[in-house]
N, CA, C and O atoms as a GROMACS GRO file, in nm:
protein
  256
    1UNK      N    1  -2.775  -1.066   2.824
    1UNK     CA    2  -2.789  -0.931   2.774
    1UNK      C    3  -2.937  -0.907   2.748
    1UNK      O    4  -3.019  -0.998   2.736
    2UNK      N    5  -2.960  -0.800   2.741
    2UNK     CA    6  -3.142  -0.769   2.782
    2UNK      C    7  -3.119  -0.609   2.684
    2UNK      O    8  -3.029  -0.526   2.686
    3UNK      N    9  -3.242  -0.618   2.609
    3UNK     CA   10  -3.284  -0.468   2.580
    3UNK      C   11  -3.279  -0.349   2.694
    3UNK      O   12  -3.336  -0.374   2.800
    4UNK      N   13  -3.214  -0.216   2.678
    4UNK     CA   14  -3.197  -0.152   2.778
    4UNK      C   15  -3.359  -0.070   2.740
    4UNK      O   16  -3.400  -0.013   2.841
    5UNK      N   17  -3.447  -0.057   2.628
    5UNK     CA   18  -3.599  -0.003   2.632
    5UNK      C   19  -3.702  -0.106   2.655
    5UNK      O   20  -3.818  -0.075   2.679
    6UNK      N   21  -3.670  -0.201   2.649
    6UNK     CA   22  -3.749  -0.292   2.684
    6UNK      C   23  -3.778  -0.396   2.784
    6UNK      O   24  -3.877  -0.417   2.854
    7UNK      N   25  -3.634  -0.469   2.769
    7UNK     CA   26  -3.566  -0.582   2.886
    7UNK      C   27  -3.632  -0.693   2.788
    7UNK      O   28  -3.693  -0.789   2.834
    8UNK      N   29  -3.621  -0.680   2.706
    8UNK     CA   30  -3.634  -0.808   2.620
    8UNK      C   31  -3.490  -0.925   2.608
    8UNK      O   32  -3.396  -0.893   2.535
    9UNK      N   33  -3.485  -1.030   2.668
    9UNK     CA   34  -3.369  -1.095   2.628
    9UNK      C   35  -3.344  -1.131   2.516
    9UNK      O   36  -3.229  -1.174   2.519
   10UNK      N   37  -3.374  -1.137   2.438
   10UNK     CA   38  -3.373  -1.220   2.290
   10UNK      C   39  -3.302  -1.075   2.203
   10UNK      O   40  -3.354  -0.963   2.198
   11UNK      N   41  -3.218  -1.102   2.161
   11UNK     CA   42  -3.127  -0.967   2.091
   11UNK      C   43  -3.030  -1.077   1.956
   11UNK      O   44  -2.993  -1.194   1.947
   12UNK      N   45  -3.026  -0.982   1.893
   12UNK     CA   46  -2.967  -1.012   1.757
   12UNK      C   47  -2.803  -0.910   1.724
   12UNK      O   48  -2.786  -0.800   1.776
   13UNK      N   49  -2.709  -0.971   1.638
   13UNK     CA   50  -2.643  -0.886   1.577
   13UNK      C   51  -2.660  -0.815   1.501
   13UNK      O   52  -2.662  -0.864   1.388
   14UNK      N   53  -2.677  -0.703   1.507
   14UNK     CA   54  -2.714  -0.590   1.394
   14UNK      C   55  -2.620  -0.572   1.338
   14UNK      O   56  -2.507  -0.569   1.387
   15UNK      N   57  -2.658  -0.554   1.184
   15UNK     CA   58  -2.553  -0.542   1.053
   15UNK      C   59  -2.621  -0.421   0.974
   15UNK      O   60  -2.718  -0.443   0.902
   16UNK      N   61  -2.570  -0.297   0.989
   16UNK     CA   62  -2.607  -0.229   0.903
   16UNK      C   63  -2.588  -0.230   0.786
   16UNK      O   64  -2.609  -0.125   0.725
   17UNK      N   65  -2.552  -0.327   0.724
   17UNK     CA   66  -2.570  -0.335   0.549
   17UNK      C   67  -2.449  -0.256   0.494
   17UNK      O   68  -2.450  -0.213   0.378
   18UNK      N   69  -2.332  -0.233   0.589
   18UNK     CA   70  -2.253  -0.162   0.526
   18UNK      C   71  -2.133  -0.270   0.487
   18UNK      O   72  -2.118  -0.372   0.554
   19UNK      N   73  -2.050  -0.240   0.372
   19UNK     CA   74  -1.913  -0.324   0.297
   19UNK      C   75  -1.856  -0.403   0.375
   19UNK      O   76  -1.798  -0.501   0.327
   20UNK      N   77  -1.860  -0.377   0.549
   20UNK     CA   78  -1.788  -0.434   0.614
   20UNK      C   79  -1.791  -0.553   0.657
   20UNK      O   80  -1.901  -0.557   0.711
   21UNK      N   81  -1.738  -0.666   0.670
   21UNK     CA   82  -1.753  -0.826   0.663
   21UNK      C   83  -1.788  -0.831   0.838
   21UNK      O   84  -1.695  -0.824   0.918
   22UNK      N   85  -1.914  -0.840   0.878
   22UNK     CA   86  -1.968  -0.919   1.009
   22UNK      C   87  -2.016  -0.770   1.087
   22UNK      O   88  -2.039  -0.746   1.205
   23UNK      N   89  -2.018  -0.712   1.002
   23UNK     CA   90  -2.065  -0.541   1.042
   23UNK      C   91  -2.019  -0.538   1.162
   23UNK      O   92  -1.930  -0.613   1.203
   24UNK      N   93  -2.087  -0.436   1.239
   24UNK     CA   94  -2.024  -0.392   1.396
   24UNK      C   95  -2.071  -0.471   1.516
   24UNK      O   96  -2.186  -0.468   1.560
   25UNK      N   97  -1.969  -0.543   1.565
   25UNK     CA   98  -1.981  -0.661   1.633
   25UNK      C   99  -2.078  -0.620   1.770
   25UNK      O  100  -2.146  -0.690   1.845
   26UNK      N  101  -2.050  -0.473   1.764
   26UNK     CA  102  -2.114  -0.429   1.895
   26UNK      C  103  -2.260  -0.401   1.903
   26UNK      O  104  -2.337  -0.388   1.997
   27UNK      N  105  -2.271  -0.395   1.780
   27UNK     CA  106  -2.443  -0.307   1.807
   27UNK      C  107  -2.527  -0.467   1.808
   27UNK      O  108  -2.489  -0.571   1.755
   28UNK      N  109  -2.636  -0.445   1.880
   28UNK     CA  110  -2.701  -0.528   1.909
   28UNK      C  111  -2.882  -0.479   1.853
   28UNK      O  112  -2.890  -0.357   1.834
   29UNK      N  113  -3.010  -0.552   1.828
   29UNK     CA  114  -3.099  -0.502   1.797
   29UNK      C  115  -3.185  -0.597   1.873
   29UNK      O  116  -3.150  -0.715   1.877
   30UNK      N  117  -3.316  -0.551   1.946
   30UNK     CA  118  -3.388  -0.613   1.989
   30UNK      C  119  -3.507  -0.702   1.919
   30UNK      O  120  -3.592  -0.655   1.843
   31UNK      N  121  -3.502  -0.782   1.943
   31UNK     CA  122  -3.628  -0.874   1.898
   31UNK      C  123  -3.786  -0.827   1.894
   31UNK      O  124  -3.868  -0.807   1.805
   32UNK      N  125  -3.787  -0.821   2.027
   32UNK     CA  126  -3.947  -0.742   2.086
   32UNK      C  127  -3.981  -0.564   1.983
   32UNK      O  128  -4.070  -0.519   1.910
   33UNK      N  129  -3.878  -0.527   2.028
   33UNK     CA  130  -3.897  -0.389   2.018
   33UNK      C  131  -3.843  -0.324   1.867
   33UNK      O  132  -3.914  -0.243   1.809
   34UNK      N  133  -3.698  -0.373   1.804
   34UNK     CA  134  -3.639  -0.323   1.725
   34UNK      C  135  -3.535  -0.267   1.779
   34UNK      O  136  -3.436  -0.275   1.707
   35UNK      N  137  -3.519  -0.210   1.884
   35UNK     CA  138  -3.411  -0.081   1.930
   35UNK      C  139  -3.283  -0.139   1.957
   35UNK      O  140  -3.246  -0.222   2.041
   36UNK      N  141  -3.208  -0.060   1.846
   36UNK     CA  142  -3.069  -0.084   1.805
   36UNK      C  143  -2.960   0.004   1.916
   36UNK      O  144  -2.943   0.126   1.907
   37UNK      N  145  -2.907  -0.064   1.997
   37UNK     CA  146  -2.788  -0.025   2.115
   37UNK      C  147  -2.676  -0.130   2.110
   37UNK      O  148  -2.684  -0.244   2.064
   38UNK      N  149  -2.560  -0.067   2.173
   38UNK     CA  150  -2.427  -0.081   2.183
   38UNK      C  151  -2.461  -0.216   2.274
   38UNK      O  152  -2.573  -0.235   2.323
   39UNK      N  153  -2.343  -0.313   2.292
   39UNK     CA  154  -2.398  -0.382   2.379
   39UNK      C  155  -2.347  -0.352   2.512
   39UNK      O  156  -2.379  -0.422   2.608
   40UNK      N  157  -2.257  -0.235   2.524
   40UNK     CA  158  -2.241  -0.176   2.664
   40UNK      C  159  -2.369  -0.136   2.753
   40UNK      O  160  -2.411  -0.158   2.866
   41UNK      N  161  -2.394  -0.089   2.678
   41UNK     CA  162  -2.589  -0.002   2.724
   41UNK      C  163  -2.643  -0.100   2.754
   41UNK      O  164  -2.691  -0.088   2.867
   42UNK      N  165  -2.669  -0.235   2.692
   42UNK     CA  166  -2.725  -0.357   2.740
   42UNK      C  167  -2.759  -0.321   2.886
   42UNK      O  168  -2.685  -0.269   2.971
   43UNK      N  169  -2.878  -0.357   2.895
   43UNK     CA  170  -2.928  -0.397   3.121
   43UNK      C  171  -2.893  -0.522   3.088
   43UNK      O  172  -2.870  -0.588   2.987
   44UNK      N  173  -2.895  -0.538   3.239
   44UNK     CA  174  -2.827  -0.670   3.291
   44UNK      C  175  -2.970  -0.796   3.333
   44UNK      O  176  -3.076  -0.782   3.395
   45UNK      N  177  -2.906  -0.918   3.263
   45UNK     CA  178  -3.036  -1.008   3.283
   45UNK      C  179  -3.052  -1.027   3.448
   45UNK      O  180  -2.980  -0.979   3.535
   46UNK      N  181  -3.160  -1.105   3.464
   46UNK     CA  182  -3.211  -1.106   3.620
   46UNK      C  183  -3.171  -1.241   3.630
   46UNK      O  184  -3.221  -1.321   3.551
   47UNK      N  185  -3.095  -1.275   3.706
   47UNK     CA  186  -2.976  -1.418   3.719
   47UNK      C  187  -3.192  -1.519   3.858
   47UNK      O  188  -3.179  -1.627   3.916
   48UNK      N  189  -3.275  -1.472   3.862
   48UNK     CA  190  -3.393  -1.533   3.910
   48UNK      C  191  -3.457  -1.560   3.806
   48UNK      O  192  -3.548  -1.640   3.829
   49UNK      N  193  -3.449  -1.524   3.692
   49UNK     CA  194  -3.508  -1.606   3.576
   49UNK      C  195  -3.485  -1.723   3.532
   49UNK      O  196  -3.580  -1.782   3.480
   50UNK      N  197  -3.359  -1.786   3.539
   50UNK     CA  198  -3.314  -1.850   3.522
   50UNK      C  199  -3.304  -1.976   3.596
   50UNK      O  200  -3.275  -1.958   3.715
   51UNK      N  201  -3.320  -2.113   3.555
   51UNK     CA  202  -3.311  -2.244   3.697
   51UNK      C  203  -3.133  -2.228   3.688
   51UNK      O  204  -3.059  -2.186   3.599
   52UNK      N  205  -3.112  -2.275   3.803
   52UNK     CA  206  -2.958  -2.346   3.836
   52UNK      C  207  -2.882  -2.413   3.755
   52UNK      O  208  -2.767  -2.373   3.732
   53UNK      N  209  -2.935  -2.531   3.696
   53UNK     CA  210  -2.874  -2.573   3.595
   53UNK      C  211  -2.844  -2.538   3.432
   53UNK      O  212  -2.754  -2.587   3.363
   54UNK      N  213  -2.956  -2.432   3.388
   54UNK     CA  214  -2.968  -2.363   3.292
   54UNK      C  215  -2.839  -2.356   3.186
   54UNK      O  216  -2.830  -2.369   3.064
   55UNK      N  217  -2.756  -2.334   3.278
   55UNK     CA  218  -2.606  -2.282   3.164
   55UNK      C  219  -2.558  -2.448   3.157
   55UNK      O  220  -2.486  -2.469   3.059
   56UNK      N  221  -2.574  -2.525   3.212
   56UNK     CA  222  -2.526  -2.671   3.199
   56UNK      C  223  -2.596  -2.749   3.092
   56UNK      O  224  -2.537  -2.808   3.001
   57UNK      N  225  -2.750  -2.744   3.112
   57UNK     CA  226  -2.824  -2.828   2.981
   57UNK      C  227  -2.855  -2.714   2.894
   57UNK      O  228  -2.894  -2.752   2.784
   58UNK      N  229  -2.851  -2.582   2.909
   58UNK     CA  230  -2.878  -2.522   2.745
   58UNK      C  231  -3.027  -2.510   2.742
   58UNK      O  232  -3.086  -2.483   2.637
   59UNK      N  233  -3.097  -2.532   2.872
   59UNK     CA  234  -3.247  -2.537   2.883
   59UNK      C  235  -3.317  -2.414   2.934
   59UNK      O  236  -3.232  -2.335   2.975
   60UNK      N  237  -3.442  -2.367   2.947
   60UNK     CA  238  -3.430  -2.264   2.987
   60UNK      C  239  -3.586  -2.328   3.043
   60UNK      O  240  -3.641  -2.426   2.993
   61UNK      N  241  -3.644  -2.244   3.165
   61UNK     CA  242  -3.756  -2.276   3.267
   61UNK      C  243  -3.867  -2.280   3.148
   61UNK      O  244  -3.861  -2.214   3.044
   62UNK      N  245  -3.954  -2.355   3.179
   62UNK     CA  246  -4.120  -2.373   3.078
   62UNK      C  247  -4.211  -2.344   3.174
   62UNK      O  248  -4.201  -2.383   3.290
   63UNK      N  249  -4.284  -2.289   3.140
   63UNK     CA  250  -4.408  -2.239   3.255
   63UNK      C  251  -4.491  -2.321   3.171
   63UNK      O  252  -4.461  -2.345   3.054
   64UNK      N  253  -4.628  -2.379   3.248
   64UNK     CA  254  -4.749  -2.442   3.161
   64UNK      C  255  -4.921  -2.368   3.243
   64UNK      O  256  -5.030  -2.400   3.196
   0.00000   0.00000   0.00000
């Protein structure tokens, strides 16, 4: 899932601070930017960012 103003991958659960226990499972908030969206709206990550094995070791590419 990716920021749809930014394309930031790194996203959080947003909890608006309201009574409700685990607030709204849906809204999502960006890291980079702040901008709070549904996670329908979410853009879609770029499956070339990613190495092959990625979802297997939990690792993600290091550039140096």
């Amino acid at each position: 899932m990716a920021c749809p103003q930014c394309g930031c991958k790194t996203t959080y659960c947003y909890d608006e601070g309201d009574d409700m226990p685990g607030g709204d499972e849906r809204l999502e908030r960006c890291a980079a930017c702040g901008h709070i969206f549904d996670i329908e709206d979410a853009a879609p990550e770029d499956e070339d960012d990613m190495p092959a094995n990625a979802e297997i070791t939990g690792r993600q590419k290091r550039s140096f």
